[in-house]
C-alpha positions as CSV (number, residue, x, y, z in Angstrom):
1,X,9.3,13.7,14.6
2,X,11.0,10.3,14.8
3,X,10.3,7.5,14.0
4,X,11.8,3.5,14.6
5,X,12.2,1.3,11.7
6,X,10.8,-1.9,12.5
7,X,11.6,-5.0,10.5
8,X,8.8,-7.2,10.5
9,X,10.5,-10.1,12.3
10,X,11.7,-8.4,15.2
11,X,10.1,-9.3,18.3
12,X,8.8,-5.1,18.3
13,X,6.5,-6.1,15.3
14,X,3.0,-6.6,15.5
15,X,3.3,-8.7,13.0
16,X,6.4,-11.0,14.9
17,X,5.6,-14.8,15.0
18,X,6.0,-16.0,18.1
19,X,9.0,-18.1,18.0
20,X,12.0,-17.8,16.3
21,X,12.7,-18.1,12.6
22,X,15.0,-20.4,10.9
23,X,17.2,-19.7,8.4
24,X,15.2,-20.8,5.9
25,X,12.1,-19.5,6.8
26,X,13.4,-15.9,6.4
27,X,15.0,-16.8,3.3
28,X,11.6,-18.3,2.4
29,X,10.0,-15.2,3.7
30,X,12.0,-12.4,1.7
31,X,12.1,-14.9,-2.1
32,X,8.0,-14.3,-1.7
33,X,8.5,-10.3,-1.0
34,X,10.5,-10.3,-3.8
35,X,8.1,-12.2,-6.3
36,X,5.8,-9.8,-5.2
37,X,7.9,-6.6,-5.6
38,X,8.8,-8.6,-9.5
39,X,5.1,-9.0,-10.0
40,X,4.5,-5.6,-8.7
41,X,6.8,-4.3,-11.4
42,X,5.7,-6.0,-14.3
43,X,2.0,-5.4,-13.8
44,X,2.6,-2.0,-13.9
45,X,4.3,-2.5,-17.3
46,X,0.6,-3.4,-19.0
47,X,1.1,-7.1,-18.4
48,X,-2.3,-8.9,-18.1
49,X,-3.6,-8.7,-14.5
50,X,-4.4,-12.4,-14.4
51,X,-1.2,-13.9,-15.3
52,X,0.5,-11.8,-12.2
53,X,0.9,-14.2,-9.5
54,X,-0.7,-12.7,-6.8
55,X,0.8,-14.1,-3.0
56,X,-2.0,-14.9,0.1
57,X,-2.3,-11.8,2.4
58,X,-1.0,-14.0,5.4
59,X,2.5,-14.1,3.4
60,X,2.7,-10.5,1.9
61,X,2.6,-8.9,5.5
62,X,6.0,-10.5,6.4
63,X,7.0,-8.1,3.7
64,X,5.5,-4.8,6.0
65,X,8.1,-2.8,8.0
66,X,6.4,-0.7,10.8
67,X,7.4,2.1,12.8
68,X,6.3,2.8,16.1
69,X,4.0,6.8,16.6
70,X,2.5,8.9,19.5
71,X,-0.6,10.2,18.3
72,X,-2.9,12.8,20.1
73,X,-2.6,14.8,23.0
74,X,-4.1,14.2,26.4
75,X,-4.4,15.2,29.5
76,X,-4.8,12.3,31.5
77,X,-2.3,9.7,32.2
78,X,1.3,9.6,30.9
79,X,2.2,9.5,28.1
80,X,-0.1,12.1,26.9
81,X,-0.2,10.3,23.2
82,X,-1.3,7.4,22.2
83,X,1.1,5.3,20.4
84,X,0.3,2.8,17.6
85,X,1.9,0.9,14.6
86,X,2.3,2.9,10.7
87,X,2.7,0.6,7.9
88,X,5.6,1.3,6.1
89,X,3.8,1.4,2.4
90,X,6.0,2.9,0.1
91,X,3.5,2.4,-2.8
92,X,1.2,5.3,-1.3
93,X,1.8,8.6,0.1
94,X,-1.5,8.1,2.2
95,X,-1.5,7.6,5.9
96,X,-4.7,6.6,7.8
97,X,-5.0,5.2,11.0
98,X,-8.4,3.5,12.6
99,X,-10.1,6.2,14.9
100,X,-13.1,5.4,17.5
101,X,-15.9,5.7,15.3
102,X,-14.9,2.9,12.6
103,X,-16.4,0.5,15.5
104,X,-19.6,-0.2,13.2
105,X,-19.9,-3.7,12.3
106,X,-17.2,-4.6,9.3
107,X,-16.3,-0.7,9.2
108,X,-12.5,-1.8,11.6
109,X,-9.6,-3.6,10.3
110,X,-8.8,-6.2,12.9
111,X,-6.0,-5.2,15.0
112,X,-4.6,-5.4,18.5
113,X,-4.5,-2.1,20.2
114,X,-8.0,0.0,20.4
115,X,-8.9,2.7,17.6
116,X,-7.7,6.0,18.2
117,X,-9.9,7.8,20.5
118,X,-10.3,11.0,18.7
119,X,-13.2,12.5,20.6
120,X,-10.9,12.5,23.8
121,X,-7.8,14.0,21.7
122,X,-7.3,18.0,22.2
123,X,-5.1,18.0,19.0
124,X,-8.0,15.5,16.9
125,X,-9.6,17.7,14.2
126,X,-11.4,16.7,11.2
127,X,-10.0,18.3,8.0
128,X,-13.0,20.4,6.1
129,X,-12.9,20.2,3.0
130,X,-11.9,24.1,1.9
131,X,-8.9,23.4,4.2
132,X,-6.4,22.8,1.3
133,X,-7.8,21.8,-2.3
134,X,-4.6,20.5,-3.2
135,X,-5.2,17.5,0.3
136,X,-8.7,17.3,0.0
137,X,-10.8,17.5,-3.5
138,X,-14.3,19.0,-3.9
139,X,-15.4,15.2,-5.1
140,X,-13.4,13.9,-2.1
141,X,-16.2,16.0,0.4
142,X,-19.0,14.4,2.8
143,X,-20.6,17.3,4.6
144,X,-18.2,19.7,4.7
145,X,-15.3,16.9,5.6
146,X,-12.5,15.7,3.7
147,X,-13.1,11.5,2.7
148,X,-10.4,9.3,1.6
149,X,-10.3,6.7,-0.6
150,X,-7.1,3.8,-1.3
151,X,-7.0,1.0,-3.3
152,X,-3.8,-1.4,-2.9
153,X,-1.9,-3.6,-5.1
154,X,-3.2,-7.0,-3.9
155,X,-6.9,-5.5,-4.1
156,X,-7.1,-4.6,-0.1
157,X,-8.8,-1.3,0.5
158,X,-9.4,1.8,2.7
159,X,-12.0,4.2,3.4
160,X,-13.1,6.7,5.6
């Protein structure tokens, strides 16, 4: 497997603003991901959660480095995965990614390319939940399937 480090502001990013940054602006840009990093640290040193300064989500995902994936295996159409964008989150050792079934109302995150399409995927397989203990724990089970559960730093969450 290999995967492409994507800085956020190269044009590859999903998260790229169309046009071109000024000097400045990056500088801008990486002084808040470092407050955030500082504040980070610090709350995780039992300082009181209010007086963290806590950046708008808008600005912390200029922080995010992606990498590119193929996903899947098909049989129609070339290439035979699917490819999408993985955070780079080095504050979790979770990966998810939005498959077909999350298109309930307010179940998606909003993003570009189409969820997964697990139910046309002849490598998809849900993980039961006697699979491994050690990935998926007996409290962690919703008939007979392994459920996941993440809460982030700047209180965004996760599900499924």
């Amino acid at each position: 497997l290999t995967l492409k480090l994507i800085p956020p502001t190269s044009p590859d990013s999903p998260f790229f603003y169309n046009g071109s940054l000024s000097y400045q602006d990056t500088v801008r840009q990486y002084s808040m991901i470092l407050s955030h990093v500082w504040a980070s640290y610090q709350s995780n040193r039992s300082i009181e959660p209010e007086k963290v300064p806590r950046l708008p989500v808008e600005i912390k995902q200029y922080g995010i480095h992606v990498v590119k994936i193929g996903i899947g295996t098909f049989t129609s159409g070339r290439p035979t995965y699917k490819s999408y964008y993985l955070v780079m989150d080095t504050g979790s050792g979770l990966i998810w990614l939005q498959c077909e079934g999350c298109r309930k109302k307010n179940a998606c995150f909003n993003q570009r390319d189409p969820p997964f399409p697990s139910t046309t995927s002849q490598t998809y397989r849900p993980l039961r939940c006697q699979h491994d203990p050690k990935v998926c724990k007996p409290h962690k089970c919703v008939r007979g399937f392994c459920e996941y559960s993440i809460q982030y730093a700047d209180d965004s969450h996760s599900k499924g």
